[in-house]
C-alpha positions as CSV (number, residue, x, y, z in Angstrom):
1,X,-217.7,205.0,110.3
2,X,-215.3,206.7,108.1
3,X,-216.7,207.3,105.3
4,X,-219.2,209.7,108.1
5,X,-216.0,211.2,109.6
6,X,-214.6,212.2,106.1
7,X,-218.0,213.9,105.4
8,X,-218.3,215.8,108.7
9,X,-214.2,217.0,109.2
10,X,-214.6,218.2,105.5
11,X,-218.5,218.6,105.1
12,X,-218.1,217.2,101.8
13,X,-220.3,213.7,101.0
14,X,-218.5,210.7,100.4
15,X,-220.7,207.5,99.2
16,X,-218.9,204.1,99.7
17,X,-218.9,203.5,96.2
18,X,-216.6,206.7,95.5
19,X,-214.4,205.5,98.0
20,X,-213.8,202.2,96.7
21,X,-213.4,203.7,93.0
22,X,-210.6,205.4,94.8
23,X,-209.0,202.4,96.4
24,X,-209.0,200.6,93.2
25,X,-207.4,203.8,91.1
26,X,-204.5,203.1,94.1
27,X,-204.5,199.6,93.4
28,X,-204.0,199.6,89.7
29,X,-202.2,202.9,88.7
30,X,-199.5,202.2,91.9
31,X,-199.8,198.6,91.4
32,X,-200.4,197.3,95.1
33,X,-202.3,195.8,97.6
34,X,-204.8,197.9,99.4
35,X,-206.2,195.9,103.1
36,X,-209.8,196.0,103.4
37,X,-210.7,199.3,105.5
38,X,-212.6,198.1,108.4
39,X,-212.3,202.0,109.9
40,X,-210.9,205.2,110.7
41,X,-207.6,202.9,112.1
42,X,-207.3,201.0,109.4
43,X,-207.7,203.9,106.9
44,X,-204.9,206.1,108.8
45,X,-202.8,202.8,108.8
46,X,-202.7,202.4,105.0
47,X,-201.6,206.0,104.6
């Protein structure tokens, strides 16, 4: 899951609902498409 490998690399706690906040910050200040994270691949592949 990556939301749990973000929390235990950094030791911080990430809930999905931050995360998504984030995604749609991307999505509307940069003004494009973000694919659905399905994981830590997919994640890494956006960035």
């Amino acid at each position: 899951n990556l939301i749990d490998t973000i929390s235990d690399t950094h030791n911080e706690r990430i809930t999905i609902d931050y995360l998504t906040f984030l995604i749609d910050i991307i999505k509307n200040y940069y003004k494009v498409e973000v694919p659905k994270i399905d994981g830590v691949t997919n994640f890494l592949g956006i960035l």
